[in-house]
Backbone as a chain_set.jsonl record, in Angstrom:
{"seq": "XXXXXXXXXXXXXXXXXXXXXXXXXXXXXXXXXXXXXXXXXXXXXXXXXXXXXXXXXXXXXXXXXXXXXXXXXXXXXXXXXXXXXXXXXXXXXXXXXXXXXXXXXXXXXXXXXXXXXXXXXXXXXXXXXXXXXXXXXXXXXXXXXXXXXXXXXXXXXXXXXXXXXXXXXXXXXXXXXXXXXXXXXXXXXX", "coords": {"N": [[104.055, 89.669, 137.466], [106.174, 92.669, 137.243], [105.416, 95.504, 135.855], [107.641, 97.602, 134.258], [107.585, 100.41, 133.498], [105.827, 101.233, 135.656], [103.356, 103.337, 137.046], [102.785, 104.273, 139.433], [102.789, 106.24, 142.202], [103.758, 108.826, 144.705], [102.615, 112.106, 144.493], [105.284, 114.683, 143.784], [105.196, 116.899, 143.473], [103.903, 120.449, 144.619], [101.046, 122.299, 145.374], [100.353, 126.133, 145.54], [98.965, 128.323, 144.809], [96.638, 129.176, 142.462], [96.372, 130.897, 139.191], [94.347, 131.955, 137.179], [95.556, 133.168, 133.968], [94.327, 133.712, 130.909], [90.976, 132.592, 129.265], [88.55, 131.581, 127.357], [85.845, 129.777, 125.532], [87.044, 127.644, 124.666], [89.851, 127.353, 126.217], [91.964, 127.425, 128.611], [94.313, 129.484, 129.924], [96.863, 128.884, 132.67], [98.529, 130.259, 135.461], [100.188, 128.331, 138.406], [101.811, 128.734, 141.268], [104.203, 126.609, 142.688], [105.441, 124.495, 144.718], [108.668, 122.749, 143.994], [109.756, 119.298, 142.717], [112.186, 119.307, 144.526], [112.161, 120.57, 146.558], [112.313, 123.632, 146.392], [110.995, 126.566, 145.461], [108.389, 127.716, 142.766], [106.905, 128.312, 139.602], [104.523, 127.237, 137.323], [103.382, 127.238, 133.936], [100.482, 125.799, 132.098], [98.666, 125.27, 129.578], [94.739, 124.925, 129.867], [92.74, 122.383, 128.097], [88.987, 122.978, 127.551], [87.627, 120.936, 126.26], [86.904, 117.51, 125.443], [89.894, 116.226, 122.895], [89.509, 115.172, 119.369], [90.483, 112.426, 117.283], [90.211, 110.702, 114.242], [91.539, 107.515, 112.544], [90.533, 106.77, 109.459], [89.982, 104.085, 107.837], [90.189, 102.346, 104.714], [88.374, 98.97, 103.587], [90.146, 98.326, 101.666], [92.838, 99.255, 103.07], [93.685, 101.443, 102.706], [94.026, 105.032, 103.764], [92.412, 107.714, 104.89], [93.826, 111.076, 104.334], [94.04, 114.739, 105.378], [94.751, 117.859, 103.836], [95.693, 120.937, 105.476], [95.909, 124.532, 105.908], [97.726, 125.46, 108.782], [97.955, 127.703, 111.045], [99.131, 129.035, 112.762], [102.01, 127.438, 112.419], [102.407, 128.799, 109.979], [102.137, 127.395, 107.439], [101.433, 124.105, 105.473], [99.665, 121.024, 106.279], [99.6, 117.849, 106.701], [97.24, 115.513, 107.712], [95.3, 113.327, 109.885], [91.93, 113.311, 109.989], [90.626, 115.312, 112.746], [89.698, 117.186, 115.356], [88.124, 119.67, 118.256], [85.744, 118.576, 120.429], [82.493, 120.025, 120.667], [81.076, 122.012, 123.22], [79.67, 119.41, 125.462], [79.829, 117.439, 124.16], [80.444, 114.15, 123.564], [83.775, 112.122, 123.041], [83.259, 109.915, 121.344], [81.22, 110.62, 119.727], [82.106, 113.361, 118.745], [84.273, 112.493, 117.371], [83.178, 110.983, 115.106], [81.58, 113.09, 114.145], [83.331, 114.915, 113.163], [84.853, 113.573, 111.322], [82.715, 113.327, 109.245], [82.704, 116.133, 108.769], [85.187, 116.836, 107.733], [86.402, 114.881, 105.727], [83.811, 113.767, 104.373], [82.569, 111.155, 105.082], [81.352, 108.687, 106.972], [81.4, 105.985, 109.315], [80.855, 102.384, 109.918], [81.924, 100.809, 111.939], [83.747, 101.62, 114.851], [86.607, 101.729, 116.683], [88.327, 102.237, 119.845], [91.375, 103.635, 119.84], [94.64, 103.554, 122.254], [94.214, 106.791, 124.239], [96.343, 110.041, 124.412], [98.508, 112.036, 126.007], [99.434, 115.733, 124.856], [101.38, 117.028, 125.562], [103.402, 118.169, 128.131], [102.875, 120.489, 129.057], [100.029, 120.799, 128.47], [96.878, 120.446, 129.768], [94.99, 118.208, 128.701], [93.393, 115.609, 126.758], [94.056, 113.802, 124.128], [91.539, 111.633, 122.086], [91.604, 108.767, 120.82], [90.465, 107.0, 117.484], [89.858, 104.465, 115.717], [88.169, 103.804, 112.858], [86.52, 102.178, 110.858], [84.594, 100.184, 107.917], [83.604, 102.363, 105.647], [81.507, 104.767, 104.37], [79.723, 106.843, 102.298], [79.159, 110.339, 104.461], [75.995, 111.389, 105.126], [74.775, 113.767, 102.711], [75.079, 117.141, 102.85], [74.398, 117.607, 105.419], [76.374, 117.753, 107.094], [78.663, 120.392, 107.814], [81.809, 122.104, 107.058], [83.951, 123.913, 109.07], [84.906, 127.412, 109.022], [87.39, 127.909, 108.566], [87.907, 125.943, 107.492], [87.772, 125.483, 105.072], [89.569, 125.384, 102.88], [90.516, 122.653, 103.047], [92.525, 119.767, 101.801], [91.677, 116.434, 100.583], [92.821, 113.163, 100.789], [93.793, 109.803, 99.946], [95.553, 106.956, 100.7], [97.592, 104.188, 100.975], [97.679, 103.013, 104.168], [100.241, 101.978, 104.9], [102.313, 103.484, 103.874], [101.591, 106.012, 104.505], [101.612, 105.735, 107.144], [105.147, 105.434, 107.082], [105.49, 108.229, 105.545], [104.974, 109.746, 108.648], [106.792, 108.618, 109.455], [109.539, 109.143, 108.649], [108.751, 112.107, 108.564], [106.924, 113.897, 106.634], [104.838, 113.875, 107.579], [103.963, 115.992, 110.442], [102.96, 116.503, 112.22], [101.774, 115.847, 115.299], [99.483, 114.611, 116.738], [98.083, 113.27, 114.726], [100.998, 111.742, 113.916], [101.111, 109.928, 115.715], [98.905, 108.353, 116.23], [98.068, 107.175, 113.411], [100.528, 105.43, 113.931], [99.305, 103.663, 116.08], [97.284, 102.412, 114.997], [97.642, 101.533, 113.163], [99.864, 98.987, 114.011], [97.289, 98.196, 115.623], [96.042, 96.728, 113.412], [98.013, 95.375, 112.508], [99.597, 95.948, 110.341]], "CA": [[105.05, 90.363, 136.659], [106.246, 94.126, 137.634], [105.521, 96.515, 134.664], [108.965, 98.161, 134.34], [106.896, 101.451, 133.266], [104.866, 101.557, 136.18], [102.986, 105.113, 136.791], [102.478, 104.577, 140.759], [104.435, 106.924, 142.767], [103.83, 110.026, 145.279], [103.116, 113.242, 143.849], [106.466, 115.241, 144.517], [104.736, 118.996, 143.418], [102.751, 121.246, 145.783], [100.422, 123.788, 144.81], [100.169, 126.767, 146.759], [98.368, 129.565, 144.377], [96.368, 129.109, 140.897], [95.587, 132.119, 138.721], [94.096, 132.245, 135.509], [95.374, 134.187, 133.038], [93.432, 133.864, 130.237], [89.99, 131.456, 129.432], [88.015, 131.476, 126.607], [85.422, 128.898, 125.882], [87.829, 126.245, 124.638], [91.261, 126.644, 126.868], [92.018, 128.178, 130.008], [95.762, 129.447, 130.633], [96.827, 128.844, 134.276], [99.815, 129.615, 136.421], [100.471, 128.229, 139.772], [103.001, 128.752, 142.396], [104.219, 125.52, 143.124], [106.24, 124.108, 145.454], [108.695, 121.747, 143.203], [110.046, 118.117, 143.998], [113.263, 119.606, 144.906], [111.645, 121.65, 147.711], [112.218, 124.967, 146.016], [109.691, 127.024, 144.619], [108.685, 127.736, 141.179], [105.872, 128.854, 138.816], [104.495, 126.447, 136.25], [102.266, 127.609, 133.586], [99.956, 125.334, 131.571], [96.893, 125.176, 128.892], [93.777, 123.381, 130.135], [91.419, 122.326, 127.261], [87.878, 122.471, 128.277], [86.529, 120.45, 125.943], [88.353, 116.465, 124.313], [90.467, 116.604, 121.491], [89.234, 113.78, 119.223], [91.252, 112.643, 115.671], [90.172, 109.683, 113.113], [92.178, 107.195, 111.635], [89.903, 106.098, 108.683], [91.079, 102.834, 107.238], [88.959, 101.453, 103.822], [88.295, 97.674, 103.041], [91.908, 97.986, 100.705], [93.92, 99.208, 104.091], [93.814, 102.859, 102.548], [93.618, 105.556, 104.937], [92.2, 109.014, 104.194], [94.012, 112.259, 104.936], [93.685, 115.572, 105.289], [95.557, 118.982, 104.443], [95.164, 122.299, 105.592], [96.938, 125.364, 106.126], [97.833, 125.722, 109.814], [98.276, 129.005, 111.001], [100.444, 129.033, 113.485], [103.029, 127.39, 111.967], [102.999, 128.871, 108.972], [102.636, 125.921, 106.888], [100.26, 123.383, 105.713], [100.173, 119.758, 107.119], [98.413, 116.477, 105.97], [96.441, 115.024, 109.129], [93.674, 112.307, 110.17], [90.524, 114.125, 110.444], [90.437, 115.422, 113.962], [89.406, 118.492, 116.033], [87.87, 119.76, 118.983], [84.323, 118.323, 120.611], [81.516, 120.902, 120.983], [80.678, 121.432, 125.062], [78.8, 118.58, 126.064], [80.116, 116.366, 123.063], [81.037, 112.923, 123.961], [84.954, 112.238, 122.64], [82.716, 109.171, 119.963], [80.176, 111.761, 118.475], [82.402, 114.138, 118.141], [84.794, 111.482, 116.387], [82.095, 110.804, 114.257], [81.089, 114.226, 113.239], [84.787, 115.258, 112.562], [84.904, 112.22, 110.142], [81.905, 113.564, 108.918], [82.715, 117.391, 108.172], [86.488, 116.782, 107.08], [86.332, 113.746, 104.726], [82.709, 113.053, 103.721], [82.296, 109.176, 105.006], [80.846, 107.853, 108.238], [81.86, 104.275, 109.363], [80.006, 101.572, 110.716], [83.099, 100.141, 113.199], [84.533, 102.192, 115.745], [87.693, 101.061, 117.555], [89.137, 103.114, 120.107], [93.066, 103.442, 120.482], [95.173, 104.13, 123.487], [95.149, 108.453, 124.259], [97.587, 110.629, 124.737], [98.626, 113.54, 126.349], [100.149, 116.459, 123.991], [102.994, 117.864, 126.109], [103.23, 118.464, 129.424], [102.065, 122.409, 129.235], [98.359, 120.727, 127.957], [96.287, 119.538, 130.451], [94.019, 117.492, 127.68], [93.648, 113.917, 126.421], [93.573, 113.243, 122.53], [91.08, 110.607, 122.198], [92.15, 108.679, 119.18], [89.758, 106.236, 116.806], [90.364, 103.727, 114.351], [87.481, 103.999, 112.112], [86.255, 101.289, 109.708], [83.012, 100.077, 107.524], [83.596, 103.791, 105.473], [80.8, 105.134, 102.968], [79.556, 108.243, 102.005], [78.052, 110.551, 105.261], [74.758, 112.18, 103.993], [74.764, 114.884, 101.832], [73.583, 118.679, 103.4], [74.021, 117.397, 107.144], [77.755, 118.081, 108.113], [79.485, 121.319, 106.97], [83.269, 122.614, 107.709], [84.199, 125.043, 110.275], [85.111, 128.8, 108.633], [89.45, 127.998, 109.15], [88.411, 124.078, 107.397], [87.641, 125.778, 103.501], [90.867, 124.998, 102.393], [91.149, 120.888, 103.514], [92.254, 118.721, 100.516], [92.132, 115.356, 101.069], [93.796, 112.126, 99.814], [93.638, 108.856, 100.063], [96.581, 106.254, 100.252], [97.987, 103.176, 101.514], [97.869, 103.383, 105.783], [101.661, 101.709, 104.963], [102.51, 104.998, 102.842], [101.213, 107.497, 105.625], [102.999, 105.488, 108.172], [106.309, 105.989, 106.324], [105.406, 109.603, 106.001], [105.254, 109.999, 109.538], [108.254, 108.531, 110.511], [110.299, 110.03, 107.898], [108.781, 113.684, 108.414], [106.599, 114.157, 105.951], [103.522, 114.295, 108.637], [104.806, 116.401, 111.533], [101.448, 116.564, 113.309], [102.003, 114.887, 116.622], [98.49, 113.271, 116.828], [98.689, 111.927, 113.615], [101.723, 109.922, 113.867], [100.977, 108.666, 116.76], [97.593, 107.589, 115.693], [98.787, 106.687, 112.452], [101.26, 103.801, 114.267], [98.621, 102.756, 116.566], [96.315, 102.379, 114.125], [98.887, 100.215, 112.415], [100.211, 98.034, 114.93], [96.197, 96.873, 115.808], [95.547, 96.406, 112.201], [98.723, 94.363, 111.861], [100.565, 96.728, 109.568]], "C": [[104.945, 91.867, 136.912], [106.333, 94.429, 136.222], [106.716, 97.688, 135.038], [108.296, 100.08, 134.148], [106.084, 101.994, 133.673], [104.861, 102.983, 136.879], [102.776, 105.092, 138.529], [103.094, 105.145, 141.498], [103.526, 107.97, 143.337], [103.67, 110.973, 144.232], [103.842, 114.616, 144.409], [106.15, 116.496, 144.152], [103.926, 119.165, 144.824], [102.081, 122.16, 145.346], [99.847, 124.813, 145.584], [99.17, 128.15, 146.082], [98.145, 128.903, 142.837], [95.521, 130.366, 140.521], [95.161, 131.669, 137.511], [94.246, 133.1, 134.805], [94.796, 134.647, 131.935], [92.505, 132.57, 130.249], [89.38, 132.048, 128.257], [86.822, 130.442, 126.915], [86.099, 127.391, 125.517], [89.006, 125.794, 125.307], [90.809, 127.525, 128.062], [93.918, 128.053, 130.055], [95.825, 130.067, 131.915], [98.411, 128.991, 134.744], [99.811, 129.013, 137.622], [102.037, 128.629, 140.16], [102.694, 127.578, 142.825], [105.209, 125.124, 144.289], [107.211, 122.82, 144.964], [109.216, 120.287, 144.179], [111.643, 118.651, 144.304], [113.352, 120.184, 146.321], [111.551, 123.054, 147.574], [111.023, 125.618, 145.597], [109.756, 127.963, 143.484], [107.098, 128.21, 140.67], [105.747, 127.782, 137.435], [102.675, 126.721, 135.497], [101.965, 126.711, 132.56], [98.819, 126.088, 130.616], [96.094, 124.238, 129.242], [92.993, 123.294, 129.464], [90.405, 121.842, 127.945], [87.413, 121.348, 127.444], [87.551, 118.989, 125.394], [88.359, 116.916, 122.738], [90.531, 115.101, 120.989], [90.323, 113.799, 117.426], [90.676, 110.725, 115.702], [91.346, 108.86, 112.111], [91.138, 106.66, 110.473], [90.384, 105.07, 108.014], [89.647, 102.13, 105.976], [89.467, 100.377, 103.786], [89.887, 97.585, 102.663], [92.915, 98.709, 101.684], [94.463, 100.807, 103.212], [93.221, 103.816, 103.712], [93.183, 107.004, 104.141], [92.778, 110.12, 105.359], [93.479, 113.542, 105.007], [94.72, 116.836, 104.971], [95.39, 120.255, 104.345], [96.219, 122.768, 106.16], [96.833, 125.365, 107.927], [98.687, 126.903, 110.385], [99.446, 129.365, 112.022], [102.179, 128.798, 113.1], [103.364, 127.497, 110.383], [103.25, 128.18, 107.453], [101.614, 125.416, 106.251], [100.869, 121.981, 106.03], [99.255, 118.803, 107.132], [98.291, 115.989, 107.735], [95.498, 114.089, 108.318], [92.888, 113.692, 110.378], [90.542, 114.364, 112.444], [89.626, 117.241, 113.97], [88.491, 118.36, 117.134], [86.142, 118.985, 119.395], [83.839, 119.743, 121.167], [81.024, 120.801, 122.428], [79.535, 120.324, 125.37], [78.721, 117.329, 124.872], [80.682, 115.598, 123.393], [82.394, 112.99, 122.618], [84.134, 111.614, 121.23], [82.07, 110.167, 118.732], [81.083, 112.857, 118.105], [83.941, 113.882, 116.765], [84.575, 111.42, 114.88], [82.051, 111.844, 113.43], [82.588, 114.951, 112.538], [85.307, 114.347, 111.542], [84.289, 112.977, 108.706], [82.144, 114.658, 107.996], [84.271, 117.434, 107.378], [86.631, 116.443, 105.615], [84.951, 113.32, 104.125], [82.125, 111.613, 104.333], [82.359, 109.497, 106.939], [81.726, 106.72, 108.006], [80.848, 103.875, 110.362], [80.931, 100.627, 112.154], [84.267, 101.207, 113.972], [85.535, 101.722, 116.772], [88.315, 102.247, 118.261], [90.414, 102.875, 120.632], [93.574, 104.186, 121.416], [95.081, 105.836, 123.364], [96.015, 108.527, 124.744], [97.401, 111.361, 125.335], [99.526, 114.418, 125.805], [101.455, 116.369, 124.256], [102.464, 118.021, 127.553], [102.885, 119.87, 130.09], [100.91, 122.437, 128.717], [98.079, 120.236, 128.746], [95.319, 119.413, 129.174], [94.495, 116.641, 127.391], [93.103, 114.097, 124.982], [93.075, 111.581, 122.678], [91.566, 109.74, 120.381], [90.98, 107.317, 118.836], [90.354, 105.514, 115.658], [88.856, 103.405, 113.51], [87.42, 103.206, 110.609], [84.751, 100.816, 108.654], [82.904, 101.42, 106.87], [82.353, 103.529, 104.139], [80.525, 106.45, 103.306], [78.703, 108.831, 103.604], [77.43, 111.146, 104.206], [75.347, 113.241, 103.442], [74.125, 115.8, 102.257], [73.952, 118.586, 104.701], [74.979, 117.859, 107.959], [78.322, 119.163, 106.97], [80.883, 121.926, 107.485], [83.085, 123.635, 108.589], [84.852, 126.193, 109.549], [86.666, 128.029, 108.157], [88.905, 126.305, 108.273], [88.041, 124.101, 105.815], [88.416, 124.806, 102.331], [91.437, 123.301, 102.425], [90.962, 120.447, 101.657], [92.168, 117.082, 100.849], [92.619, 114.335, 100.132], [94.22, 110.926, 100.466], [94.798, 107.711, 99.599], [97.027, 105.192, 101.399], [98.477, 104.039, 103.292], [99.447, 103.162, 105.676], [102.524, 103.1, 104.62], [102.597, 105.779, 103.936], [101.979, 107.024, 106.663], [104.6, 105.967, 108.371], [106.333, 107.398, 106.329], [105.651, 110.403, 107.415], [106.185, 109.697, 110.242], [109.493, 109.263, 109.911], [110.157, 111.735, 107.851], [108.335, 114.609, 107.7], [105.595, 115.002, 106.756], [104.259, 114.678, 109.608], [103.699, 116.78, 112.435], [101.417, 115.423, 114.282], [100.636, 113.858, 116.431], [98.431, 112.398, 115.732], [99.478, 111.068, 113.463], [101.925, 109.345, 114.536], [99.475, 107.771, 116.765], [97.76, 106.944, 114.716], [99.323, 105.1, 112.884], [100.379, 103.174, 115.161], [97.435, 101.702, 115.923], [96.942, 100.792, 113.233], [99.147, 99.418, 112.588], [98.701, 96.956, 115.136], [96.173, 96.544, 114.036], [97.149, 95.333, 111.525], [99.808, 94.453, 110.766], [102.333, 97.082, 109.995]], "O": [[103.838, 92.401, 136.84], [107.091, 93.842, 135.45], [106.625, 98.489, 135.967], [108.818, 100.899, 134.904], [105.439, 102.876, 133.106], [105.846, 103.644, 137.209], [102.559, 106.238, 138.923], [104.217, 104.671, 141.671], [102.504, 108.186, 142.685], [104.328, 110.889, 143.195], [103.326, 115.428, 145.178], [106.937, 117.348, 144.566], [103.519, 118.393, 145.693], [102.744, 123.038, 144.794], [98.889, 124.53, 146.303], [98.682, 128.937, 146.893], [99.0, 128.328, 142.164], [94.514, 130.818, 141.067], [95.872, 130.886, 136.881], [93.373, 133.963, 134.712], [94.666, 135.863, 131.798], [92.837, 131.59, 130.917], [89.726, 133.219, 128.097], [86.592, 130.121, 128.081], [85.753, 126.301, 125.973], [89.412, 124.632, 125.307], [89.753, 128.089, 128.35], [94.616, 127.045, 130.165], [95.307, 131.103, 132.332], [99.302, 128.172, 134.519], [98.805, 129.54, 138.097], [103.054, 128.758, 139.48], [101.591, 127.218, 143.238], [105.809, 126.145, 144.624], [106.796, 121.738, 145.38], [109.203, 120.064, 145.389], [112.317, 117.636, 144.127], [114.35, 120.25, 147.039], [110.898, 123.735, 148.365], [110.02, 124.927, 145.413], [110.669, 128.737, 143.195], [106.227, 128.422, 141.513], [106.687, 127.569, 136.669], [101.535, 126.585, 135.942], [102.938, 126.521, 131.829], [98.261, 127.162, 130.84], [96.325, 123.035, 129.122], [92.06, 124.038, 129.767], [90.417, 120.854, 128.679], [86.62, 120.65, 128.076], [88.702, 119.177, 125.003], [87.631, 117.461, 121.908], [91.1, 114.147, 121.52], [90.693, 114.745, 116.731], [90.697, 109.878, 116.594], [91.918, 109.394, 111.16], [90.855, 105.551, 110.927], [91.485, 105.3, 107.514], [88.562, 101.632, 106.281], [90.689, 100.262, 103.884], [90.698, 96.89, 103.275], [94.017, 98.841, 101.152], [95.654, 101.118, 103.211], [92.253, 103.542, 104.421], [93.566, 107.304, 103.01], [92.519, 110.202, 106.56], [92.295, 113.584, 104.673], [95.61, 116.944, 105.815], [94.99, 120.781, 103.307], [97.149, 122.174, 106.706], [95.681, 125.253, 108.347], [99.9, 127.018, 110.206], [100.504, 129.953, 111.8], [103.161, 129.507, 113.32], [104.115, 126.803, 109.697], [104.156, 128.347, 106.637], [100.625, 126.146, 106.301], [102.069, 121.709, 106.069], [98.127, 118.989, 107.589], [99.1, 116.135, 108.65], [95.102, 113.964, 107.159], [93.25, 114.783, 110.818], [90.456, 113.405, 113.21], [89.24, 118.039, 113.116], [87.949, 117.264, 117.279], [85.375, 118.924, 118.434], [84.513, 120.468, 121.899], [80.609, 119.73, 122.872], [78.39, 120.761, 125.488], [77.809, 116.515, 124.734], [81.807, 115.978, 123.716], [82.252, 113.61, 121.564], [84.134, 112.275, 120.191], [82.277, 110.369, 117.536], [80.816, 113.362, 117.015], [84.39, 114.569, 115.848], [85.282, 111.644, 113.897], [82.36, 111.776, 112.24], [82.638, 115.427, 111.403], [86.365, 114.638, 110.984], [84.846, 113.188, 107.629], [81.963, 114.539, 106.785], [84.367, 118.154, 106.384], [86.855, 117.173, 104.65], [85.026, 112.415, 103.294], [81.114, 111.135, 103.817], [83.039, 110.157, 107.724], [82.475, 106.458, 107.065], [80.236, 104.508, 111.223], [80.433, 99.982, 113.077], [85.416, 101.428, 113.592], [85.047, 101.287, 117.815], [88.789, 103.175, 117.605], [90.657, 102.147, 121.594], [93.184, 105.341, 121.583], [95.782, 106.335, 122.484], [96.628, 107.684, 125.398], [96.233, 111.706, 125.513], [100.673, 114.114, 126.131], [102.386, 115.891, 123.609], [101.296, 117.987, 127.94], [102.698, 120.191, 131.264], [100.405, 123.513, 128.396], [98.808, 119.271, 128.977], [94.894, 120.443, 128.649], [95.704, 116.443, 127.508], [91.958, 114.458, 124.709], [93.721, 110.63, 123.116], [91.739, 110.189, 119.248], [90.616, 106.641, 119.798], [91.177, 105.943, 114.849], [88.517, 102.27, 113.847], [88.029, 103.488, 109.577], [83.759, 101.463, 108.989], [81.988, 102.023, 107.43], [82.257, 102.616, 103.319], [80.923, 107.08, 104.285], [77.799, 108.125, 104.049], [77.776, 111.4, 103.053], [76.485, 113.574, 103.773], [72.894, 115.779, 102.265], [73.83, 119.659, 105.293], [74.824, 118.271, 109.109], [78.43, 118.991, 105.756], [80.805, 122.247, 108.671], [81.985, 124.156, 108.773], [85.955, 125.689, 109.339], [86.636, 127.605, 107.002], [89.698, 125.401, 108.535], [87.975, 123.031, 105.211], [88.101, 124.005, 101.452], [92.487, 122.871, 101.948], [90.106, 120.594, 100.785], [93.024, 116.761, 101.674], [92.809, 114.536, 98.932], [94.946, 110.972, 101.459], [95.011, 107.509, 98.403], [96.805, 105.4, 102.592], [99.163, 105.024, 103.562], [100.122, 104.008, 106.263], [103.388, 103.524, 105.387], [103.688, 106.217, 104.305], [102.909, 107.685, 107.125], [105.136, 106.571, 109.3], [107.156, 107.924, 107.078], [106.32, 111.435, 107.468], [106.518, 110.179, 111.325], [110.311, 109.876, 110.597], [110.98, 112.511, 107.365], [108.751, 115.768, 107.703], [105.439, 116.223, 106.748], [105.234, 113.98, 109.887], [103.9, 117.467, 113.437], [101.076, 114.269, 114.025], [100.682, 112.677, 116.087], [98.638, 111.185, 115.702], [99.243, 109.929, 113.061], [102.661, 108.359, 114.494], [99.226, 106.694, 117.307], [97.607, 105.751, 114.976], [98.891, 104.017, 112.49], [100.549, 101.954, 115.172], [96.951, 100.634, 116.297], [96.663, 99.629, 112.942], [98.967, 98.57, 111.714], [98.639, 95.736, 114.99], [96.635, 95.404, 113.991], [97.256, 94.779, 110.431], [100.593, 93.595, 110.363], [103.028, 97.76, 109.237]]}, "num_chains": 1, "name": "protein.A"}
């Protein structure tokens, strides 16, 4: 059976010059001079995260999920999320799963499932690793603490069906979330 969606194919760019314009220790912005598939030539500038971008669906026993919401600065706003954020250099996508569970929401889990990643947009080179996270109780007490910018998280706890709905309707407008959210959903049968 041919997969109608299959990814095998030539790659129709060329790359003839990469600069970096800026780098930090978590991104790197890059232009190249490319050569496109048209044959013309062109300039295409990206972000490359150094490090994975991991996010938590937490799901309890009663098919409740726990959120999160914090102000996000960029846009101005605030915005209910899964527990996610960046891994620390040399942090496997799981542990840093884990510890973002950990410092967000309070609760470990004992069952880790991992769901299909993504890729943001096509101006990120990075892969959101995504988790479905089950078996929840309290993490320790003292061991995991927020990040400066993570003061402000409220969280809140409600039917995975609920948050689903939210995200398709527009409530949640945080890309990884509602696409974690429905994967999350779909294995669990929701």
């Amino acid at each position: 059976m041919t997969d109608v969606l299959d990814l095998d194919g030539a790659n129709p760019w060329r790359t003839e010059a990469s600069r970096v314009i800026y780098a930090n220790q978590r991104l790197r912005l890059l232009e190249d001079q490319v050569i496109q598939p048209d044959g013309g030539a062109g300039s295409y500038v990206y972000v490359q995260i150094e490090t994975p971008i991991v996010a938590v669906v937490p799901v309890d026993t009663e098919g409740y999920v726990y959120l999160v919401r914090q102000w996000r600065y960029p846009w101005r706003r605030n915005s209910w999320e899964i527990p996610a954020g960046g891994a620390e250099p040399n942090e496997a996508p799981l542990a840093a799963a884990r510890r973002e569970l950990a410092e967000e929401v309070g609760l470990r889990a004992a069952d880790w499932q991992p769901l299909p990643g993504v890729y943001p947009s096509a101006t990120i080179d990075g892969q959101w690793y995504l988790y479905l996270a089950g078996g929840l109780e309290p993490a320790p007490a003292g061991r995991y603490h927020r990040d400066p910018g993570e003061h402000d998280l409220i969280t809140r706890r409600l039917p995975l069906a609920e948050a689903v709905e939210a995200g398709l309707d527009g409530r949640i407008v945080h890309g990884m979330t509602v696409v974690a959210l429905l994967r999350a959903a779909r294995r669990l049968g929701i």
